[in-house]
ChimeraX commands (.cxc) that place a marker at each C-alpha (Angstrom):
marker #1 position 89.36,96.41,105.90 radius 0.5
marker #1 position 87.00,97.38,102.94 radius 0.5
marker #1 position 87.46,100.72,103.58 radius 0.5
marker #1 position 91.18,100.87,103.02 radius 0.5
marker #1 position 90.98,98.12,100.20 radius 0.5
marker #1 position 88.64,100.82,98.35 radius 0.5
marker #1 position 90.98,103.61,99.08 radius 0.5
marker #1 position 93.85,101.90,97.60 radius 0.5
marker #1 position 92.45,101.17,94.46 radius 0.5
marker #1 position 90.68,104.63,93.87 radius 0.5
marker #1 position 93.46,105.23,91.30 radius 0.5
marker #1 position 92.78,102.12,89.20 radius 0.5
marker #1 position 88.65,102.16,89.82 radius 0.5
marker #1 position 88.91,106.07,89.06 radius 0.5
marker #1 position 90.53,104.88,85.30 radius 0.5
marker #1 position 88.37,101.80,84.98 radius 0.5
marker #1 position 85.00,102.69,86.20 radius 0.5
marker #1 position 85.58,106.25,84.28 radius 0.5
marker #1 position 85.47,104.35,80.89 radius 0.5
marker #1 position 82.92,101.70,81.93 radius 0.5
marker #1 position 80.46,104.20,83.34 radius 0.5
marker #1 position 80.55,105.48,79.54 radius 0.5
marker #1 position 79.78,101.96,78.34 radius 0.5
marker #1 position 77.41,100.89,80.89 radius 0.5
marker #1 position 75.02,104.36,81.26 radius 0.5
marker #1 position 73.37,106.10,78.32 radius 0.5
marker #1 position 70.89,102.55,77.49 radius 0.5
marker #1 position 73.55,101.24,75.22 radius 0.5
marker #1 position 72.45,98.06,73.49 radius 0.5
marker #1 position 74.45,94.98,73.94 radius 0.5
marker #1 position 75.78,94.15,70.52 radius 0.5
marker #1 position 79.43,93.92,68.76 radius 0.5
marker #1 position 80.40,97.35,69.13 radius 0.5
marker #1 position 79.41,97.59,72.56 radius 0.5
marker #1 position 81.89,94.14,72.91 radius 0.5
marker #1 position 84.27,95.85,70.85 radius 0.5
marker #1 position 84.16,99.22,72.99 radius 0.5
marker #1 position 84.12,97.33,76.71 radius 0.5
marker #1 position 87.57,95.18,75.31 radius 0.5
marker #1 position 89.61,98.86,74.77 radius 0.5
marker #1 position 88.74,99.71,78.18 radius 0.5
marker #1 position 89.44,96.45,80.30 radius 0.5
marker #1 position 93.15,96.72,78.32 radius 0.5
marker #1 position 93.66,100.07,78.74 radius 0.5
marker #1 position 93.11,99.43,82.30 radius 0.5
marker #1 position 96.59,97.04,81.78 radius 0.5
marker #1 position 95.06,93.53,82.24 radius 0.5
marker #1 position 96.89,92.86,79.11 radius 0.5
marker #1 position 96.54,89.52,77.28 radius 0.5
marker #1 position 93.92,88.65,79.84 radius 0.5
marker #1 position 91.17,91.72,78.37 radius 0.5
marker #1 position 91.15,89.69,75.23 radius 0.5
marker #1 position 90.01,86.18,77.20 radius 0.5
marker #1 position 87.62,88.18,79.14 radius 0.5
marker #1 position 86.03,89.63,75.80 radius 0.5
marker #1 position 86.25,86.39,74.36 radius 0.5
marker #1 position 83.89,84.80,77.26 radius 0.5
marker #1 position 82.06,87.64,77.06 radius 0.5
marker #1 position 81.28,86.76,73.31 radius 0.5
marker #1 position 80.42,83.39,73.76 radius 0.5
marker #1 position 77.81,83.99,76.43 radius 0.5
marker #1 position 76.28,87.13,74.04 radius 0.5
marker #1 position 76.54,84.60,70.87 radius 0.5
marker #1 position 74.58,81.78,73.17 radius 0.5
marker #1 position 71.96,84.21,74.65 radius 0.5
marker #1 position 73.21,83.78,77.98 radius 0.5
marker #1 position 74.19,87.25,78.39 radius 0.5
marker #1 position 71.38,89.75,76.53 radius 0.5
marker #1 position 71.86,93.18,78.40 radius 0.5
marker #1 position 75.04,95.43,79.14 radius 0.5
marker #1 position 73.26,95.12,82.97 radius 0.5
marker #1 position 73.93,91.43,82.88 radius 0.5
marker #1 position 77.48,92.25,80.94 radius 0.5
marker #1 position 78.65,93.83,84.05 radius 0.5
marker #1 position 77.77,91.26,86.95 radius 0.5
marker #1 position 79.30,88.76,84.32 radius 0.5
marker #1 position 82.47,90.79,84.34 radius 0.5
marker #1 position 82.55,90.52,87.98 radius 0.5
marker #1 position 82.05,87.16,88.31 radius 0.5
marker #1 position 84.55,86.42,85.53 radius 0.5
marker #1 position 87.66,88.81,87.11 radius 0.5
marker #1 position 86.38,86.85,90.42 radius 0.5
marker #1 position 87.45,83.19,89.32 radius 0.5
marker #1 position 90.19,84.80,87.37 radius 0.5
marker #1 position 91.68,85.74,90.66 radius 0.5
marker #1 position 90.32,82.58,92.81 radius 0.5
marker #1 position 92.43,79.40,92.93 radius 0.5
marker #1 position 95.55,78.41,94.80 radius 0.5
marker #1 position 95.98,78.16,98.35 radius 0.5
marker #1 position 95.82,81.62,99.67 radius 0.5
marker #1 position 96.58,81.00,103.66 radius 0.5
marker #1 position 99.88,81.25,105.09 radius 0.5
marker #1 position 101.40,77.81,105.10 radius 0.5
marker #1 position 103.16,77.24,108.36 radius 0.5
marker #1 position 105.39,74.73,109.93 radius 0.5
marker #1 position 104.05,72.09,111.69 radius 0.5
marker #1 position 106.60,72.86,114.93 radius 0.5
marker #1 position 108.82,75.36,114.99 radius 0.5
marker #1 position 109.67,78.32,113.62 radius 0.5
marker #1 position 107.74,78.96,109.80 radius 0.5
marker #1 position 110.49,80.53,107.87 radius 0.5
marker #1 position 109.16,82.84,105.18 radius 0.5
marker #1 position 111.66,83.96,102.33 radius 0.5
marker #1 position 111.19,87.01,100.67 radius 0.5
marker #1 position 112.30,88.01,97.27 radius 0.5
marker #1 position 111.82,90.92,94.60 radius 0.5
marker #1 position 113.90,93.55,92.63 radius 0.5
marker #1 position 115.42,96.61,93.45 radius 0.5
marker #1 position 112.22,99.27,94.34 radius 0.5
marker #1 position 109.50,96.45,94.12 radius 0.5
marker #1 position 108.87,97.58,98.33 radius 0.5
marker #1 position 110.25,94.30,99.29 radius 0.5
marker #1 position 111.76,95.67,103.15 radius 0.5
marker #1 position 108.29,98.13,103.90 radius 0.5
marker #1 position 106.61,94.53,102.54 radius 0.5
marker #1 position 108.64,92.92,105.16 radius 0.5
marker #1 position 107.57,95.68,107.70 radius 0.5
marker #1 position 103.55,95.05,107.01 radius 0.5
marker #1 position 104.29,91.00,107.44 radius 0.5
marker #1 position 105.70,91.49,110.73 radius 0.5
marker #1 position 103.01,93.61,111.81 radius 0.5
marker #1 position 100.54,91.17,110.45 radius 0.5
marker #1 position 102.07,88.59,111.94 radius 0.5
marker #1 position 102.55,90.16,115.84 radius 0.5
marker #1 position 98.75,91.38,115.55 radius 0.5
marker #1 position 97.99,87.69,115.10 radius 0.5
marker #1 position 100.24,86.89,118.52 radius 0.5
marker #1 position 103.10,85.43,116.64 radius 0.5
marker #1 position 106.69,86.07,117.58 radius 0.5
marker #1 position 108.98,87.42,115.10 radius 0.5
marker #1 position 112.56,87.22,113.86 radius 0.5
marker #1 position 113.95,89.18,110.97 radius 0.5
marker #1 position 116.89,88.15,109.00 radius 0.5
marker #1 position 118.71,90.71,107.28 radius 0.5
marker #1 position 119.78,88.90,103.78 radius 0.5
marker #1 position 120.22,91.99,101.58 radius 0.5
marker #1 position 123.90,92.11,102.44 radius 0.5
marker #1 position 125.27,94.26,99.69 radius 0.5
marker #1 position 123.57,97.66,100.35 radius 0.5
marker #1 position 124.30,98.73,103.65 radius 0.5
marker #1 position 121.26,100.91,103.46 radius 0.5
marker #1 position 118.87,98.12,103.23 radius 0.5
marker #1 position 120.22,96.43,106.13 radius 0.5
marker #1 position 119.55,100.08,107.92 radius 0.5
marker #1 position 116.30,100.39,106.91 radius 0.5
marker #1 position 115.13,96.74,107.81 radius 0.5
marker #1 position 116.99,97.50,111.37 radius 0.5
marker #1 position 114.93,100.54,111.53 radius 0.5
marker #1 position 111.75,98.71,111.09 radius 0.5
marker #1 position 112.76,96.30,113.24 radius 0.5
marker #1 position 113.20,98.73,116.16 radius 0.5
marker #1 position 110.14,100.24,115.49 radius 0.5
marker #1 position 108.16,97.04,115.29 radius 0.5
marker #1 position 110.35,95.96,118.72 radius 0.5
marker #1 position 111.05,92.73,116.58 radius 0.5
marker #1 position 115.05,91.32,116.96 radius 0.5
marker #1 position 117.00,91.21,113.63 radius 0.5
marker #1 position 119.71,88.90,113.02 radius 0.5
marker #1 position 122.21,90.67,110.10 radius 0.5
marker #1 position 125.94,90.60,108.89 radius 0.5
marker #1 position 128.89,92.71,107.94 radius 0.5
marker #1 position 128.23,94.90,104.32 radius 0.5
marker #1 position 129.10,92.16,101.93 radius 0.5
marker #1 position 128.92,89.52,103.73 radius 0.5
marker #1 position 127.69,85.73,102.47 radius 0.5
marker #1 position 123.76,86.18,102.93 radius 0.5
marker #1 position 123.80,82.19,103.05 radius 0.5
marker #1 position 125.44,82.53,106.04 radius 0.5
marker #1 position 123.30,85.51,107.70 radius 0.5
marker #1 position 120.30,83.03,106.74 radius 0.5
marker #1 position 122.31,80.28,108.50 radius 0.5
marker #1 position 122.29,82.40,112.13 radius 0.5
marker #1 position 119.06,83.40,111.43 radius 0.5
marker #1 position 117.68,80.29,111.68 radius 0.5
marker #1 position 120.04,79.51,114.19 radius 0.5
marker #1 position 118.99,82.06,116.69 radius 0.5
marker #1 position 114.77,81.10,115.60 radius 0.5
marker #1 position 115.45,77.82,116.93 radius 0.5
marker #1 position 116.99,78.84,119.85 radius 0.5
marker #1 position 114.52,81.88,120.70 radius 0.5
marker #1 position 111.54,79.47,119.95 radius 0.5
marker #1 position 110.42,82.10,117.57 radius 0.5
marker #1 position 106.78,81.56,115.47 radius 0.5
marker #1 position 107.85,83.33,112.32 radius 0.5
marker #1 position 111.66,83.82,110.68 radius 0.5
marker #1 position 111.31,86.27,107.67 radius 0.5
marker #1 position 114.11,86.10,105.67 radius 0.5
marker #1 position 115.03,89.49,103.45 radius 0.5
marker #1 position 117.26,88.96,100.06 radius 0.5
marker #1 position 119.07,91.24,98.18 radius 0.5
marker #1 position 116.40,93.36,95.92 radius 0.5
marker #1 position 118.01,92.02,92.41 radius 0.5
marker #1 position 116.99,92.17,89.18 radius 0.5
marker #1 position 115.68,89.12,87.64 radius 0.5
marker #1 position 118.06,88.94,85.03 radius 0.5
marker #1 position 121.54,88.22,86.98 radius 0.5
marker #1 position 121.87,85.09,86.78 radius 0.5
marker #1 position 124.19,84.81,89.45 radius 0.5
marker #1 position 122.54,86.77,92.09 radius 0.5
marker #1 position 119.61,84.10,91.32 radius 0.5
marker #1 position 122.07,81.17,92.10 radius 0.5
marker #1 position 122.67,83.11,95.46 radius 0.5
marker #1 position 119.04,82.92,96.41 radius 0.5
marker #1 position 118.87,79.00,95.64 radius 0.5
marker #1 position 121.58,78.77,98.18 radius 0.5
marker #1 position 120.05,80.98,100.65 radius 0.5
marker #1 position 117.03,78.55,99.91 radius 0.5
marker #1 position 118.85,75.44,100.62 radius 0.5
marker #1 position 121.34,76.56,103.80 radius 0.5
marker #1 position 117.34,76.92,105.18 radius 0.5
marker #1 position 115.85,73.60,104.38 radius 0.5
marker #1 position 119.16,72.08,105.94 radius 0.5
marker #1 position 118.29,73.45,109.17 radius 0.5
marker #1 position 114.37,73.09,109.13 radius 0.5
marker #1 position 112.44,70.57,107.91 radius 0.5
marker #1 position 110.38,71.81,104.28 radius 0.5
marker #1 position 111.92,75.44,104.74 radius 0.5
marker #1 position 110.95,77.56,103.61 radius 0.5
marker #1 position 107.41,77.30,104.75 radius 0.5
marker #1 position 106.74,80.21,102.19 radius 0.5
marker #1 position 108.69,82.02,99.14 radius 0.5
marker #1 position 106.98,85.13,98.94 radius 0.5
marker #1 position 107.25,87.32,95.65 radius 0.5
marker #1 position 106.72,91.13,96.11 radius 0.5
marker #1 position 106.02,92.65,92.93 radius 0.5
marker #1 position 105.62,96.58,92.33 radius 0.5
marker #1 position 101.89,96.87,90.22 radius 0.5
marker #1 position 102.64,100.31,88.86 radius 0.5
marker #1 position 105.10,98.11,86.82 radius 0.5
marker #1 position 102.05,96.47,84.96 radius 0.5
marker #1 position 103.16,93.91,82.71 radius 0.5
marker #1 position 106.49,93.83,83.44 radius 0.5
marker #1 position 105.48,91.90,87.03 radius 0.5
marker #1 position 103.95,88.93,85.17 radius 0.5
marker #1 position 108.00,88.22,83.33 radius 0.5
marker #1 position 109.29,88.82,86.76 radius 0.5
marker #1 position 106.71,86.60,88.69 radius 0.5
marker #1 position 107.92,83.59,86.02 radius 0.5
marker #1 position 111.70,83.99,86.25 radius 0.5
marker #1 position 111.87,83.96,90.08 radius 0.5
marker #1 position 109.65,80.99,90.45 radius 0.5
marker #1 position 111.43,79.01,87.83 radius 0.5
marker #1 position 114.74,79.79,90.54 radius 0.5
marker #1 position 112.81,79.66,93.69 radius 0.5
marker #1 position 109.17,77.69,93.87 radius 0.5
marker #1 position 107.95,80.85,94.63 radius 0.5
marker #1 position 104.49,80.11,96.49 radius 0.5
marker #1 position 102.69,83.55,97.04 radius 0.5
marker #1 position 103.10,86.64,95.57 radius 0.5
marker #1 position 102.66,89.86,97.72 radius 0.5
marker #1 position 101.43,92.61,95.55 radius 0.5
marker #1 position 102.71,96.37,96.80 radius 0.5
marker #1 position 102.38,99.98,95.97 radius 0.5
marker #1 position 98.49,99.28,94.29 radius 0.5
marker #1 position 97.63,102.77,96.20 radius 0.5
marker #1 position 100.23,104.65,93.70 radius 0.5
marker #1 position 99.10,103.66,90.55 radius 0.5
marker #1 position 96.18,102.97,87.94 radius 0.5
marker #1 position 97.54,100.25,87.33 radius 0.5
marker #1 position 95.72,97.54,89.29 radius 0.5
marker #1 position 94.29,95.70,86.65 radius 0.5
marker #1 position 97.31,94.14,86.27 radius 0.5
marker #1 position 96.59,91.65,88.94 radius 0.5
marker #1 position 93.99,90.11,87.30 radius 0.5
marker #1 position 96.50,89.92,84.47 radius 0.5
marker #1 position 99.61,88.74,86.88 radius 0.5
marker #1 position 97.29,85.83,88.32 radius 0.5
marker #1 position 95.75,85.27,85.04 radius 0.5
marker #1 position 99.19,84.06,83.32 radius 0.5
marker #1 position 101.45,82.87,86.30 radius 0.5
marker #1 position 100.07,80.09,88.53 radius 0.5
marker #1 position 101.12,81.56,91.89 radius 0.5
marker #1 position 98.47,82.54,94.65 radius 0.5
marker #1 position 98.73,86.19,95.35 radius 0.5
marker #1 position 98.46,86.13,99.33 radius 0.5
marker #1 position 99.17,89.98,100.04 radius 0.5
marker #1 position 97.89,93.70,98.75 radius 0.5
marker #1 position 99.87,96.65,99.78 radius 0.5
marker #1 position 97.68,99.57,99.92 radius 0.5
marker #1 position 99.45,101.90,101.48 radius 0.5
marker #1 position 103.26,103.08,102.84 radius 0.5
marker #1 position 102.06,102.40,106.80 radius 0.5
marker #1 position 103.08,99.34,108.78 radius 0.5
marker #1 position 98.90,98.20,109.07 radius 0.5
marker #1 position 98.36,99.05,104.99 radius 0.5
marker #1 position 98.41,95.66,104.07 radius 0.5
marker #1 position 95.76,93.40,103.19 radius 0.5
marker #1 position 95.40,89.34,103.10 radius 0.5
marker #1 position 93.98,89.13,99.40 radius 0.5
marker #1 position 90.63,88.27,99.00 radius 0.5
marker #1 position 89.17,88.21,95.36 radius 0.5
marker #1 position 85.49,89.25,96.00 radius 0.5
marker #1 position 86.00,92.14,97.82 radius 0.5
marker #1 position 89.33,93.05,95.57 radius 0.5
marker #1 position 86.71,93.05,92.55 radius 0.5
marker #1 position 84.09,94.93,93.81 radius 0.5
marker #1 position 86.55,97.18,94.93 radius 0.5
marker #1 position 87.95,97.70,91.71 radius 0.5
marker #1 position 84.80,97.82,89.91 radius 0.5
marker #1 position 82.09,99.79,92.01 radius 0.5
marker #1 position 81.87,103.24,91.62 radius 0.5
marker link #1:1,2 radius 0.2
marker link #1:2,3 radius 0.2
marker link #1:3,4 radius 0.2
marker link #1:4,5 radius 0.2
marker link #1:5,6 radius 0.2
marker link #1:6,7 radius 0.2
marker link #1:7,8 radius 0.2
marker link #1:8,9 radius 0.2
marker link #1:9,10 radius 0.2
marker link #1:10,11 radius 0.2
marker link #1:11,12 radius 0.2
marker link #1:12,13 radius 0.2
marker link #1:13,14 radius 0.2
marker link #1:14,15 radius 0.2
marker link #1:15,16 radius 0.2
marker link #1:16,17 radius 0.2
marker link #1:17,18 radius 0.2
marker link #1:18,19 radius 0.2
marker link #1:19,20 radius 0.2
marker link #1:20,21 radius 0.2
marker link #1:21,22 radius 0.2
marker link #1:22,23 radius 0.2
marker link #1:23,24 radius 0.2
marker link #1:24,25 radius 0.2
marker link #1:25,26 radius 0.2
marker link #1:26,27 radius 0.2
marker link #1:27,28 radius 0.2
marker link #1:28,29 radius 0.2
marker link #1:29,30 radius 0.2
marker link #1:30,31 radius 0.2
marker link #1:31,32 radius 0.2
marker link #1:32,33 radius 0.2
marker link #1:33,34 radius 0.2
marker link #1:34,35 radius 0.2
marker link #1:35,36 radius 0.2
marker link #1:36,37 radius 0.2
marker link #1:37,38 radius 0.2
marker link #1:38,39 radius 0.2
marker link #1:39,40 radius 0.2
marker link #1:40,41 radius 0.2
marker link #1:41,42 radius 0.2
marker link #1:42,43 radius 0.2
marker link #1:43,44 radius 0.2
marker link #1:44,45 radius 0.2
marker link #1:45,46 radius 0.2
marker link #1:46,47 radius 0.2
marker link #1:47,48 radius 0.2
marker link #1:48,49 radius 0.2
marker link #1:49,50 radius 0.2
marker link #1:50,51 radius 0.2
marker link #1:51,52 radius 0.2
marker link #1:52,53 radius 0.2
marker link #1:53,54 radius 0.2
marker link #1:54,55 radius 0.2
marker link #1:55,56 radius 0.2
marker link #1:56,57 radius 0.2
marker link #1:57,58 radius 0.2
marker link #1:58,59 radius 0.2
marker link #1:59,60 radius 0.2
marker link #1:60,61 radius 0.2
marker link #1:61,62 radius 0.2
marker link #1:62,63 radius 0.2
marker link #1:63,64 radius 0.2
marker link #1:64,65 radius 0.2
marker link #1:65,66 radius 0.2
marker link #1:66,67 radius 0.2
marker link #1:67,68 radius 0.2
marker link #1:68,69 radius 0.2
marker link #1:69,70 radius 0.2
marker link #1:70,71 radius 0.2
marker link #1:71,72 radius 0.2
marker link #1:72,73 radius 0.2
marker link #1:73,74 radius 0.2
marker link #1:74,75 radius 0.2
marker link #1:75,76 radius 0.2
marker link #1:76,77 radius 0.2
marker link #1:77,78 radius 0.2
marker link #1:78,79 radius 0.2
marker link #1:79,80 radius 0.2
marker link #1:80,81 radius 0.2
marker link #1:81,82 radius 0.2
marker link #1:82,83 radius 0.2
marker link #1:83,84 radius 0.2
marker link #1:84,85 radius 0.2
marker link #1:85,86 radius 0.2
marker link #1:86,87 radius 0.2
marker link #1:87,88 radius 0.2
marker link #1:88,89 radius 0.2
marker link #1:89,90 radius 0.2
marker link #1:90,91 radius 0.2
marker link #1:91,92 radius 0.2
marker link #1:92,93 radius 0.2
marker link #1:93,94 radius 0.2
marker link #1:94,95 radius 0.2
marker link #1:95,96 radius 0.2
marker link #1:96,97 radius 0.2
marker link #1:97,98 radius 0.2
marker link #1:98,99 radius 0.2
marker link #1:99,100 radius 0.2
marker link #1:100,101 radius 0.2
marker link #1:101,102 radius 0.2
marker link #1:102,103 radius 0.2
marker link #1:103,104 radius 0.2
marker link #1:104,105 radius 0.2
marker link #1:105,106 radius 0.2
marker link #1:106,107 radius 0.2
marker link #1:107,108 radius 0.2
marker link #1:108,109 radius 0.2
marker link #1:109,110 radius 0.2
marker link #1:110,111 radius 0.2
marker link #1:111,112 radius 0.2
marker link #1:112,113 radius 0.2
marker link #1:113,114 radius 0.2
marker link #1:114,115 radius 0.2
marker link #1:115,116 radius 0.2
marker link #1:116,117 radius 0.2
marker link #1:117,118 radius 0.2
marker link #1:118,119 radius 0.2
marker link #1:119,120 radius 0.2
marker link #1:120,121 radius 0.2
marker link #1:121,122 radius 0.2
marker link #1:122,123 radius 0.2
marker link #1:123,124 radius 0.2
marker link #1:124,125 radius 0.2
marker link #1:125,126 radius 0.2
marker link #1:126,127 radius 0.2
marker link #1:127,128 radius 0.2
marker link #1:128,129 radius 0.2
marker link #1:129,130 radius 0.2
marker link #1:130,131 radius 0.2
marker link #1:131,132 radius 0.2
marker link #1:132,133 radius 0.2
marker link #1:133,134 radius 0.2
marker link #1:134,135 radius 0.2
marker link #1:135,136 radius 0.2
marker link #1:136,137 radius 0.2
marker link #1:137,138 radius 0.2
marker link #1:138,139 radius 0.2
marker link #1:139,140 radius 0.2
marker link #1:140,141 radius 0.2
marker link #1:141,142 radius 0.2
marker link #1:142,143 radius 0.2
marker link #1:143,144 radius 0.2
marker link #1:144,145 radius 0.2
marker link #1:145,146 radius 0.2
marker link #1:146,147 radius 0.2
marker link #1:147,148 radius 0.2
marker link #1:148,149 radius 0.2
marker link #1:149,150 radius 0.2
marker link #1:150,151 radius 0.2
marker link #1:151,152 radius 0.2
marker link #1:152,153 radius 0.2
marker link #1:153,154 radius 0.2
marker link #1:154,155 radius 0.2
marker link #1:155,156 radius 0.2
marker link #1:156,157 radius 0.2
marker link #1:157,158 radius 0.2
marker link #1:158,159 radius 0.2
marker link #1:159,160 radius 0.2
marker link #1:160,161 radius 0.2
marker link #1:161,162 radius 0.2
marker link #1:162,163 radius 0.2
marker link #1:163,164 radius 0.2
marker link #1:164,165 radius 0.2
marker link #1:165,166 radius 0.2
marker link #1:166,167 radius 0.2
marker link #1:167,168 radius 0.2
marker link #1:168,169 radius 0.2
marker link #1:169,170 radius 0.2
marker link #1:170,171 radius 0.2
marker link #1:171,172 radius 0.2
marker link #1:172,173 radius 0.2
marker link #1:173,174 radius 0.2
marker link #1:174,175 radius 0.2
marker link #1:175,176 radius 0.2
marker link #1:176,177 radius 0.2
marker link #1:177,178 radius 0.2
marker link #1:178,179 radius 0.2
marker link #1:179,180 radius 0.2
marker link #1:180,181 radius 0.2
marker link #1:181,182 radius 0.2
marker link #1:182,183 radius 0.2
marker link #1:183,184 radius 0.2
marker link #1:184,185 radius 0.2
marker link #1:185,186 radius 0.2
marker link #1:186,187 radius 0.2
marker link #1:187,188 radius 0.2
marker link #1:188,189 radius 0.2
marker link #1:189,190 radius 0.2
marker link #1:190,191 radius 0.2
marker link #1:191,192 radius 0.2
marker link #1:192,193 radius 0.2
marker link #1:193,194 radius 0.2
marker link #1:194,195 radius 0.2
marker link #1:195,196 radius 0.2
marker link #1:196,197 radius 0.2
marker link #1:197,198 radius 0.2
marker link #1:198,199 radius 0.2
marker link #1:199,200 radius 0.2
marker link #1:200,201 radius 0.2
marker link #1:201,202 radius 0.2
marker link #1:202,203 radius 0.2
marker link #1:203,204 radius 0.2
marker link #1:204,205 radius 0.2
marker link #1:205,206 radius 0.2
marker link #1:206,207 radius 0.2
marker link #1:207,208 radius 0.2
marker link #1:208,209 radius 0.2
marker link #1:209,210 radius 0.2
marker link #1:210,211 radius 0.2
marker link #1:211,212 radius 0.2
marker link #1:212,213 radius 0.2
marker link #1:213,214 radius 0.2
marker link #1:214,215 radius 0.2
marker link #1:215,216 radius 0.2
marker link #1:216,217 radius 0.2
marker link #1:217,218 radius 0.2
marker link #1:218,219 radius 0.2
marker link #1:219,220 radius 0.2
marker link #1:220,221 radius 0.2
marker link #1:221,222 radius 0.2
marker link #1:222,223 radius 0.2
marker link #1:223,224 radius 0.2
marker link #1:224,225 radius 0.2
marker link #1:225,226 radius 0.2
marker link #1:226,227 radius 0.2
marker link #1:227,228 radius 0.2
marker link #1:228,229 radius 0.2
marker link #1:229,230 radius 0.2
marker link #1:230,231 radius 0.2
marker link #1:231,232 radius 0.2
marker link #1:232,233 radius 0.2
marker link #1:233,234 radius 0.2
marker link #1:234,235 radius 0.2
marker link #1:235,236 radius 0.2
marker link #1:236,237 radius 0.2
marker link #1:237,238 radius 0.2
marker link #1:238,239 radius 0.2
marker link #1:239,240 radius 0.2
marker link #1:240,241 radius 0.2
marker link #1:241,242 radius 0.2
marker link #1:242,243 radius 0.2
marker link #1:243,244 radius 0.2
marker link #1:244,245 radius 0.2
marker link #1:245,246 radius 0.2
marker link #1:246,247 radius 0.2
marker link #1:247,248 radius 0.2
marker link #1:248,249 radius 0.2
marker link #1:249,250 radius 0.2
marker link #1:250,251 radius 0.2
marker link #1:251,252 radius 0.2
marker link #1:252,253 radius 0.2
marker link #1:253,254 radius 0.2
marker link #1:254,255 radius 0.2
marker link #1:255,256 radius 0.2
marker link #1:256,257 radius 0.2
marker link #1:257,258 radius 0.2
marker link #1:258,259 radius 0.2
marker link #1:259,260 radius 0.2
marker link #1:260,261 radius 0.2
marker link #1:261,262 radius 0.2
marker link #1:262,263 radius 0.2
marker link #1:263,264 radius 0.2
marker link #1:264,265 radius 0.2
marker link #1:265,266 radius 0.2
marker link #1:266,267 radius 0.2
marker link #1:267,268 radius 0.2
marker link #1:268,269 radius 0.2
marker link #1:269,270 radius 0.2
marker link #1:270,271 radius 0.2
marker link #1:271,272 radius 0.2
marker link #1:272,273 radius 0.2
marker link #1:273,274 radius 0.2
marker link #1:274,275 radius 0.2
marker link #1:275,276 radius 0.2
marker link #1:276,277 radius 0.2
marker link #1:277,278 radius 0.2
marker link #1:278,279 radius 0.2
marker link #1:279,280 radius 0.2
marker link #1:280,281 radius 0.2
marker link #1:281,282 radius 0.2
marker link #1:282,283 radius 0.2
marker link #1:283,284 radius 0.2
marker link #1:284,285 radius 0.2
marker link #1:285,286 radius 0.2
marker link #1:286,287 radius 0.2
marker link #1:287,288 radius 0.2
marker link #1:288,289 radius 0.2
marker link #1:289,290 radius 0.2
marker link #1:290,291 radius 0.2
marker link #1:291,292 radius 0.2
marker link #1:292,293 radius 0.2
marker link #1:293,294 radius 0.2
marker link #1:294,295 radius 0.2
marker link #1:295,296 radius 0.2
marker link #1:296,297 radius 0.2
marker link #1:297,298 radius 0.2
marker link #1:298,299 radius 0.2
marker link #1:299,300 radius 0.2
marker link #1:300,301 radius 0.2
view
């Protein structure tokens, strides 16, 4: 698991270790400058808002002795991005009989279908049964490409006609979980962007045609959010959950980009779990998060 964790983040440790090796080798004295210096790296590494926090912790432990050495300045860094990261309930929640319904949400290109792919393979290497719902009726390629997966995977798929209510394909979906005895219903929306307001409304129903038919479903709103967007993840990581509860946030493509930092930045600011790292295109490359291994990936060279 390591092993693929630390392969997927070579792109963001190659751009963060890279400027802290320059900080941290050389016997540099720990002063202001040195402060100064290690803050321009940690946000150019796109943890955003969060670098200046960091450095400001970092200060206070420097001004109150507690930190004297750039050696200690490092293992304080981990520790910090650690609890940064730590915090929320990071475990599946799941239904206490019956099928656990899972919705999944995200915009256009965030990986939200090969997302849905790496949950159901998670999911049937843990002995679970699985049924997918195909809710992203208006592109009749994303209902092929979830079908494809869902051949592959030898998983059914429950789906509608091209424009077709996706209230209602969520409706048979759970329909046919309850009758199959299934473990695990994922539900797929329509990849949207977070500003139409109406396509939002559509996912509250969606929401709400489930919890009719299951008790407390969905079990799980998962978010997946594209990191080589950066920042841009933390606005859309607010707006859905203010529409949806979201409870977990699956973070994809973190292989394809230098851009990892902005997890620490995305959990930092937005008071959602993250439960899932993509770190790859396969079925397998995903990874339940873990914060002490996703830090000293990120961070040892």
């Amino acid at each position: 698991m390591f092993k693929k964790l630390w392969k997927g983040l070579a792109k963001t440790r190659e751009k963060l270790t890279s400027g802290l090796k320059g900080l941290f080798s050389g016997g540099r004295q720990l002063d202001d400058d040195f402060i100064e210096d290690l803050e321009e790296v940690l946000y150019s590494s796109d943890m955003g808002a969060t670098a200046v926090k960091i450095i400001e912790r970092v200060q206070k432990a420097y001004k109150k002795r507690e930190i004297e050495s750039t050696e200690q300045v490092f293992e304080f860094l981990k520790k910090d991005l650690a609890e940064r990261l730590s915090g929320g309930d990071t475990s599946l929640r799941r239904a206490a009989s019956g099928p656990t319904v899972v919705l999944v949400a995200g915009v256009n290109g965030s990986g939200k279908t090969t997302s849905i792919a790496k949950l159901t393979k998670h999911f049937k290497e843990q002995g679970l049964s699985v049924l997918l719902a195909a809710g992203d009726t208006f592109r009749a390629a994303a209902v092929e490409q979830l079908t494809i997966w869902a051949d592959r995977l030898d998983v059914p798929i429950v789906k509608g006609e091209t424009g077709s209510d996706p209230a209602a394909v969520a409706y048979d979906a759970v329909e046919a979980a309850l009758a199959r005895q299934v473990d695990i219903l994922l539900v797929d929306t329509a990849g949207r962007l977070h500003t139409q307001k109406n396509l939002m409304t559509e996912l509250e129903k969606i929401r709400n045609v489930l919890s009719k038919k299951i008790a407390d479903a969905p079990h799980e709103v998962l978010l997946v959010l594209d990191a080589t967007t950066g920042q841009n993840a933390v606005q859309q990581a607010k707006l859905f959950s203010e529409t949806i509860q979201v409870t977990g946030l699956v973070l994809s493509k973190l292989d394809g980009t230098a851009k990892g930092g902005a997890v620490i930045s995305i959990r930092d600011q937005v008071d959602i779990p993250v439960k899932f790292i993509g770190v790859g295109e396969q079925p397998d490359d995903l990874e339940v998060f873990e914060p002490a291994p996703f830090v000293d990936a990120l961070l040892e060279s």
